[in-house]
C-alpha positions as CSV (number, residue, x, y, z in Angstrom):
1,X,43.7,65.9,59.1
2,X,43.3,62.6,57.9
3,X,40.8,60.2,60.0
4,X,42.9,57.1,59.2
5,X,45.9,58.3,61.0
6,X,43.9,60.2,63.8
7,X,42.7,56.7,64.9
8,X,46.1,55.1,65.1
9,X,48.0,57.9,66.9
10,X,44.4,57.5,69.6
11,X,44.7,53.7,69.5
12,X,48.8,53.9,70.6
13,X,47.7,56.4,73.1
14,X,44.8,54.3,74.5
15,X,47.0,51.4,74.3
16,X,49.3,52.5,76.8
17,X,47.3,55.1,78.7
18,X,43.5,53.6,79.5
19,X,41.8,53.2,81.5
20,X,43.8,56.0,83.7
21,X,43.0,58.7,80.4
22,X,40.8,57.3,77.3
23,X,40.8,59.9,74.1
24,X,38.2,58.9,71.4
25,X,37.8,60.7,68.2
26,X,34.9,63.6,68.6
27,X,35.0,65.5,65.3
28,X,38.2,65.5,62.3
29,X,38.1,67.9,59.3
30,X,40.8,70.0,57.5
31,X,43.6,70.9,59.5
32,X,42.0,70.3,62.8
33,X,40.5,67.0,64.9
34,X,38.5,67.3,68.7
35,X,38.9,65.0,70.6
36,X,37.3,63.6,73.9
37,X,39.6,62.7,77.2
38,X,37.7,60.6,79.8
39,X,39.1,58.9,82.7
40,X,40.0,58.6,86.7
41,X,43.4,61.0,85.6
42,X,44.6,62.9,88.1
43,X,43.4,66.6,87.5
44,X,45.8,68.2,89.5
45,X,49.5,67.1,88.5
46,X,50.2,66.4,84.7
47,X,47.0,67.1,83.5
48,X,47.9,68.4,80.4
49,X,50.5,65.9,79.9
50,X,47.7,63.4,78.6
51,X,47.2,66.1,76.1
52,X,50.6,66.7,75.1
53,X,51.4,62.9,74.8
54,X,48.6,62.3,72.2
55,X,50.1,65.6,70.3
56,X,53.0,63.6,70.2
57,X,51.9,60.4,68.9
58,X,49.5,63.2,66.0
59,X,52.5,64.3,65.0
60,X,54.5,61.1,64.4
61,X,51.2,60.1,62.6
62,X,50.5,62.9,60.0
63,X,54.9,63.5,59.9
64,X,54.4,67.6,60.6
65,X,53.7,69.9,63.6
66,X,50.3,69.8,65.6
67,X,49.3,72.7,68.4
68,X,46.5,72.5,71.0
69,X,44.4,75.1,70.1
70,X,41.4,74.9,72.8
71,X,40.9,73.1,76.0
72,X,37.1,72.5,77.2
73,X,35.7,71.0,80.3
74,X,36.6,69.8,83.1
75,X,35.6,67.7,86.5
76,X,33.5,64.6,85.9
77,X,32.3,65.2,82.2
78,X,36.2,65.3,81.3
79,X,37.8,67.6,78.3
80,X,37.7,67.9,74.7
81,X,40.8,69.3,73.0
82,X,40.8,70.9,69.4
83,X,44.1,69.8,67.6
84,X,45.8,71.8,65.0
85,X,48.2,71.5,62.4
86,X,50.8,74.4,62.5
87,X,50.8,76.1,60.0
88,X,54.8,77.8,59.1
């Protein structure tokens, strides 16, 4: 994935998102990026729709099809999710 376009679909998800859920870029290479969630989000409803919503804003970024492809973490250290493009 390209690093360029991993930071702009992060800084239109901060922009409307922090401080409740913060992503920062952890790690980018071919075809995947990791990144860190931090924040007071609620754990227990939508959870995973912080995730989801920076998929989104990936894929209007890179113009193709991006899956989660690993959730870590959890509690007070918060999660890092590994980001794919889909391959067809």
């Amino acid at each position: 994935m390209e690093a360029s376009k991993v930071k702009a679909a992060i800084e239109e998800f901060n922009k409307y998102r922090s401080p409740e859920a913060v992503a920062k870029l952890i790690d980018v290479g071919e075809g995947f990026t990791v990144i860190g969630f931090s924040g007071p989000f609620c754990r227990s409803c939508g959870l995973c729709d912080y995730f989801d919503d920076l998929k989104i804003e990936l894929e209007e970024k890179m113009g193709g099809s991006i899956e989660i492809s690993k959730i870590e973490g959890g509690e007070s250290e918060g999660y890092l999710i590994t980001y794919r493009k889909r391959v067809k």
